[in-house]
N, C-alpha and C positions, 0 to 999 in steps of 0.2 A: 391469461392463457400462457403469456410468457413465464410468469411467476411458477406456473404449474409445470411449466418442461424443465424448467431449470433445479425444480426442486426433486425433477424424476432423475435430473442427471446426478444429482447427488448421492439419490440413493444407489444408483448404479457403483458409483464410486465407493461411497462404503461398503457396498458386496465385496468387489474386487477389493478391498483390501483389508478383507477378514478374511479370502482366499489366495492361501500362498498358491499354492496352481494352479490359479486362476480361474473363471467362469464361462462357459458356453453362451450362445445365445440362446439354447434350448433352458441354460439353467436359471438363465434370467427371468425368462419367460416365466415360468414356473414359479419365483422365488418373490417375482414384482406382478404378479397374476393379470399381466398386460398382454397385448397381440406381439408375434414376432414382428410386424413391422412398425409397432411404436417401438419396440426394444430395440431393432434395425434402425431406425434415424437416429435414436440415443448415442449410439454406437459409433455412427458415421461421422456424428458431432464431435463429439468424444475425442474421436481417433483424430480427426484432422485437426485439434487443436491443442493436440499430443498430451492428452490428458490419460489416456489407454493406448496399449499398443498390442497387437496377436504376439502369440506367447509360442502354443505349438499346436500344429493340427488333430482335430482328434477324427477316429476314426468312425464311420457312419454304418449302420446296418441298410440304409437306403440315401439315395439322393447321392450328393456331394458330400465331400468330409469337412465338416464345419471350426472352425479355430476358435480356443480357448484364449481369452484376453485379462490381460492383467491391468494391473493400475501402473502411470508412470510418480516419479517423483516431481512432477508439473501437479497430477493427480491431485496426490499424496496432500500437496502445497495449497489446494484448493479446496479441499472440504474445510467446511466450518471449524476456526478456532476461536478461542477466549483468550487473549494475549492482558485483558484489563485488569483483572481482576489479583495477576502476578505482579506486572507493572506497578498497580496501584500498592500492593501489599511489599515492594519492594522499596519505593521510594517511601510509604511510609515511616517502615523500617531504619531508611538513611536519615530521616530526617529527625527521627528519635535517637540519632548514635551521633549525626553531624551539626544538625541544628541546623535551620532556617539558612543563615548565611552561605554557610560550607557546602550547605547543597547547593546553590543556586551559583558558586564556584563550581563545582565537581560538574552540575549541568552544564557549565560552560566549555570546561574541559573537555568534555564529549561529544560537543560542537566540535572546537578547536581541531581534533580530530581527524572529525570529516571533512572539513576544508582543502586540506592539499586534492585527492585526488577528484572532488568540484573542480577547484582553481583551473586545473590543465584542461577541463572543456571549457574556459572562459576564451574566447579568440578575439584577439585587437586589443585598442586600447582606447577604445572611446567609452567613457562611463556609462552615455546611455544605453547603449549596443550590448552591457554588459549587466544593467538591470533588465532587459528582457531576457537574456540569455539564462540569468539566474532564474526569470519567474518560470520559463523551459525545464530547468532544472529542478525546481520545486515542483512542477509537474508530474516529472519522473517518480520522488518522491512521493506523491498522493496528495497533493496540494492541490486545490482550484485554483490556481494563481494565474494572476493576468498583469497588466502594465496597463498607466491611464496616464494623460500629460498633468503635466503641473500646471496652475494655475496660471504661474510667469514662463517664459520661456528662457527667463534664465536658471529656470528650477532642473533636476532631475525629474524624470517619470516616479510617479506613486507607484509602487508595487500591493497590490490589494489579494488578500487571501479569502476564498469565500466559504472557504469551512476550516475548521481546526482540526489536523490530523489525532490530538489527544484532546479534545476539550473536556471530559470530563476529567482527565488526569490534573488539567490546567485550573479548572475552577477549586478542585479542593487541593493543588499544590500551585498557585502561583509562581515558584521558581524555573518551571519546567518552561516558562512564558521566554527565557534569559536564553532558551536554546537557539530561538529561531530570530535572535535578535544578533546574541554572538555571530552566527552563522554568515548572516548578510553579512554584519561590520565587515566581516573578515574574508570573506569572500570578493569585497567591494572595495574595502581598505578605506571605507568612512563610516561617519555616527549616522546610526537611526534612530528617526523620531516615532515610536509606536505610539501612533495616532488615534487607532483604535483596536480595540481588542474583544473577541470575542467573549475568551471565556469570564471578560468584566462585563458585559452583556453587550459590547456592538453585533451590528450586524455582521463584521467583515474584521480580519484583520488587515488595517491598511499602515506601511511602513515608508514613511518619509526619510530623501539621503537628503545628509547637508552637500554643496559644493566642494566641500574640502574635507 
Protein backbone atom coordinates (compact mmCIF):
# COMPACT_ATOMS: atom_id res chain seq x y z
CA UNK A 1 0.00 0.00 0.00
CA UNK A 2 2.85 2.20 0.85
CA UNK A 3 4.80 1.13 -2.16
CA UNK A 4 1.59 2.29 -4.11
CA UNK A 5 1.36 5.93 -2.66
CA UNK A 6 4.70 6.56 -3.05
CA UNK A 7 4.78 5.63 -6.50
CA UNK A 8 1.47 7.83 -7.03
CA UNK A 9 3.64 10.76 -5.62
CA UNK A 10 5.97 10.39 -8.16
CA UNK A 11 3.90 10.56 -10.81
CA UNK A 12 2.56 13.55 -9.47
CA UNK A 13 6.15 14.96 -9.63
CA UNK A 14 6.82 14.17 -13.10
CA UNK A 15 3.52 15.96 -14.13
CA UNK A 16 4.63 18.99 -12.38
CA UNK A 17 7.79 19.03 -13.96
CA UNK A 18 6.88 18.53 -17.61
CA UNK A 19 4.62 21.69 -16.54
CA UNK A 20 6.49 25.00 -16.51
CA UNK A 21 3.03 26.70 -15.09
CA UNK A 22 2.33 24.44 -13.18
CA UNK A 23 -0.84 21.96 -12.50
CA UNK A 24 -4.22 22.32 -10.65
CA UNK A 25 -5.76 19.80 -8.56
CA UNK A 26 -8.57 19.71 -11.17
CA UNK A 27 -5.72 18.85 -13.80
CA UNK A 28 -4.33 16.23 -11.69
CA UNK A 29 -7.45 14.73 -11.30
CA UNK A 30 -7.91 14.32 -14.81
CA UNK A 31 -4.45 13.49 -15.87
CA UNK A 32 -3.85 10.47 -12.84
CA UNK A 33 -7.82 9.46 -13.43
CA UNK A 34 -7.78 9.39 -9.50
CA UNK A 35 -10.53 11.11 -6.82
CA UNK A 36 -9.76 14.66 -5.87
CA UNK A 37 -9.12 13.53 -2.54
CA UNK A 38 -6.57 10.92 -3.22
CA UNK A 39 -4.92 13.77 -5.51
CA UNK A 40 -5.69 16.06 -2.05
CA UNK A 41 -3.46 13.90 0.38
CA UNK A 42 -0.77 13.53 -2.47
CA UNK A 43 -0.67 17.15 -2.38
CA UNK A 44 -0.58 17.72 1.41
CA UNK A 45 2.32 15.07 1.46
CA UNK A 46 4.10 16.69 -1.09
CA UNK A 47 3.67 20.18 0.07
CA UNK A 48 4.75 19.63 3.58
CA UNK A 49 7.90 17.97 2.74
CA UNK A 50 8.66 20.75 0.34
CA UNK A 51 8.71 18.76 -2.56
CA UNK A 52 5.77 21.20 -4.35
CA UNK A 53 4.92 24.45 -3.52
CA UNK A 54 1.37 26.82 -4.93
CA UNK A 55 2.64 28.65 -7.54
CA UNK A 56 -0.43 31.06 -8.35
CA UNK A 57 -4.26 31.14 -7.79
CA UNK A 58 -6.38 30.38 -10.60
CA UNK A 59 -9.55 31.54 -11.01
CA UNK A 60 -12.79 29.30 -10.58
CA UNK A 61 -16.32 29.57 -12.41
CA UNK A 62 -17.72 28.10 -9.09
CA UNK A 63 -16.61 27.14 -5.48
CA UNK A 64 -13.24 28.82 -4.33
CA UNK A 65 -10.43 29.70 -6.63
CA UNK A 66 -8.04 26.64 -6.49
CA UNK A 67 -3.98 27.11 -6.73
CA UNK A 68 -1.85 25.92 -9.45
CA UNK A 69 1.35 23.92 -7.83
CA UNK A 70 4.72 23.51 -9.11
CA UNK A 71 7.49 21.13 -8.46
CA UNK A 72 10.43 22.36 -6.01
CA UNK A 73 14.22 21.70 -6.62
CA UNK A 74 13.73 19.19 -3.22
CA UNK A 75 11.14 17.73 -6.01
CA UNK A 76 13.25 18.02 -8.83
CA UNK A 77 16.11 15.94 -6.58
CA UNK A 78 13.73 13.23 -5.94
CA UNK A 79 12.37 11.64 -8.82
CA UNK A 80 14.11 8.64 -9.86
CA UNK A 81 17.67 8.85 -11.24
CA UNK A 82 20.44 6.38 -12.92
CA UNK A 83 23.70 7.92 -11.44
CA UNK A 84 25.38 3.96 -12.17
CA UNK A 85 25.55 3.43 -15.28
CA UNK A 86 27.68 7.11 -15.81
CA UNK A 87 29.71 6.39 -12.88
CA UNK A 88 30.55 2.99 -13.93
CA UNK A 89 31.14 4.13 -17.72
CA UNK A 90 33.40 6.93 -16.29
CA UNK A 91 35.61 5.08 -13.95
CA UNK A 92 35.96 2.57 -16.56
CA UNK A 93 37.19 5.01 -18.88
CA UNK A 94 39.98 6.12 -16.07
CA UNK A 95 41.04 3.07 -15.69
CA UNK A 96 41.71 2.57 -19.37
CA UNK A 97 43.70 6.00 -19.66
CA UNK A 98 45.22 5.51 -15.66
CA UNK A 99 45.61 2.15 -15.05
CA UNK A 100 44.76 0.13 -12.15
CA UNK A 101 47.17 1.78 -9.81
CA UNK A 102 46.68 5.57 -10.68
CA UNK A 103 43.22 5.11 -10.19
CA UNK A 104 42.99 3.80 -6.89
CA UNK A 105 45.58 7.20 -6.21
CA UNK A 106 43.21 9.47 -7.88
CA UNK A 107 40.34 7.61 -5.69
CA UNK A 108 42.32 8.53 -2.86
CA UNK A 109 42.68 11.96 -3.80
CA UNK A 110 38.96 12.36 -3.85
CA UNK A 111 38.75 11.16 -0.47
CA UNK A 112 41.50 13.43 0.64
CA UNK A 113 39.31 15.96 -0.41
CA UNK A 114 36.63 15.50 1.62
CA UNK A 115 38.22 15.24 4.71
CA UNK A 116 38.78 18.84 5.81
CA UNK A 117 35.22 19.95 5.93
CA UNK A 118 34.25 16.01 7.96
CA UNK A 119 37.24 16.94 10.27
CA UNK A 120 35.61 20.24 11.79
CA UNK A 121 32.33 18.14 12.86
CA UNK A 122 34.79 15.99 14.72
CA UNK A 123 34.56 17.43 18.50
CA UNK A 124 37.26 16.47 21.44
CA UNK A 125 39.88 14.52 21.26
CA UNK A 126 39.22 11.13 22.59
CA UNK A 127 39.61 8.56 19.67
CA UNK A 128 36.80 6.60 20.60
CA UNK A 129 34.18 9.56 20.84
CA UNK A 130 35.56 10.25 17.33
CA UNK A 131 34.83 6.70 15.81
CA UNK A 132 31.27 7.13 16.64
CA UNK A 133 31.09 10.47 15.59
CA UNK A 134 32.59 9.41 12.09
CA UNK A 135 30.13 6.33 11.97
CA UNK A 136 27.15 9.67 12.53
CA UNK A 137 28.90 11.01 9.78
CA UNK A 138 28.84 8.00 7.42
CA UNK A 139 25.35 8.06 8.20
CA UNK A 140 24.73 11.42 6.81
CA UNK A 141 26.44 10.13 3.73
CA UNK A 142 24.04 6.93 3.29
CA UNK A 143 25.96 4.46 5.12
CA UNK A 144 24.24 1.93 7.48
CA UNK A 145 27.10 2.56 9.90
CA UNK A 146 27.11 1.73 13.41
CA UNK A 147 30.03 1.13 16.30
CA UNK A 148 30.37 -2.27 18.17
CA UNK A 149 33.42 -2.72 21.09
CA UNK A 150 36.34 -4.49 20.62
CA UNK A 151 37.09 -7.59 21.66
CA UNK A 152 39.83 -6.13 24.35
CA UNK A 153 39.14 -3.08 25.97
CA UNK A 154 42.23 -1.92 25.14
CA UNK A 155 41.05 -1.85 21.45
CA UNK A 156 39.18 0.98 19.57
CA UNK A 157 35.31 0.44 18.66
CA UNK A 158 34.86 -1.74 15.28
CA UNK A 159 33.23 0.62 12.98
CA UNK A 160 30.93 -1.89 10.77
CA UNK A 161 29.08 -0.73 7.35
CA UNK A 162 25.98 -2.73 6.67
CA UNK A 163 25.53 -1.92 2.92
CA UNK A 164 27.91 -0.49 0.32
CA UNK A 165 26.93 2.77 -0.79
CA UNK A 166 28.57 1.74 -4.60
CA UNK A 167 28.77 -2.00 -4.39
CA UNK A 168 28.36 -2.76 -7.73
CA UNK A 169 30.81 -0.18 -8.73
CA UNK A 170 33.20 -1.84 -6.01
CA UNK A 171 32.85 -5.45 -7.15
CA UNK A 172 33.81 -4.78 -10.82
CA UNK A 173 36.33 -1.81 -9.69
CA UNK A 174 37.95 -2.82 -6.66
CA UNK A 175 39.96 0.59 -6.36
CA UNK A 176 36.91 2.44 -5.45
CA UNK A 177 37.24 0.02 -2.06
CA UNK A 178 40.65 2.70 -1.27
CA UNK A 179 37.98 5.63 -0.91
CA UNK A 180 36.28 4.75 2.18
CA UNK A 181 39.38 3.40 3.68
CA UNK A 182 41.47 6.76 2.96
CA UNK A 183 38.63 8.57 4.39
CA UNK A 184 38.70 7.03 8.03
CA UNK A 185 42.81 6.93 8.00
CA UNK A 186 42.40 10.48 7.56
CA UNK A 187 39.70 11.54 9.27
CA UNK A 188 41.01 9.59 12.48
CA UNK A 189 44.68 10.08 11.75
CA UNK A 190 45.30 6.05 12.12
CA UNK A 191 45.63 2.68 9.81
CA UNK A 192 42.63 0.54 9.21
CA UNK A 193 42.35 -2.84 9.12
CA UNK A 194 39.45 -3.78 6.36
CA UNK A 195 38.48 -6.77 7.95
CA UNK A 196 35.66 -7.44 5.84
CA UNK A 197 34.33 -6.33 2.84
CA UNK A 198 31.29 -6.51 1.05
CA UNK A 199 31.88 -6.16 -2.39
CA UNK A 200 34.56 -9.43 -1.75
CA UNK A 201 31.45 -11.12 -0.57
CA UNK A 202 31.10 -10.30 3.33
CA UNK A 203 28.28 -9.62 4.96
CA UNK A 204 29.25 -6.15 6.20
CA UNK A 205 32.03 -3.86 5.81
CA UNK A 206 33.70 -3.80 9.02
CA UNK A 207 36.85 -1.47 9.68
CA UNK A 208 39.32 -2.10 12.49
CA UNK A 209 41.71 1.20 14.06
CA UNK A 210 45.16 0.46 15.26
CA UNK A 211 45.93 2.43 18.75
CA UNK A 212 48.37 4.42 17.06
Amino acid sequence: MFEQFENRQHQVLALLQQSQSGLTIEDLVTRLEISRTAVNQHMVALERDGLIKKSTQQKSTGGRPGWSYQITEEGINRLPKQYSWFSELLLNTLKEELGSERLEAYVKKVATSLVPQLQEQLQGNDPNEHIHQVAKLLQSLGYQAQTEAAPSKKKLPILTAHNCVYHNLAIKHPEVCAFDITLLEELLNRKVDHQECMAKGGHACRFVFSNS
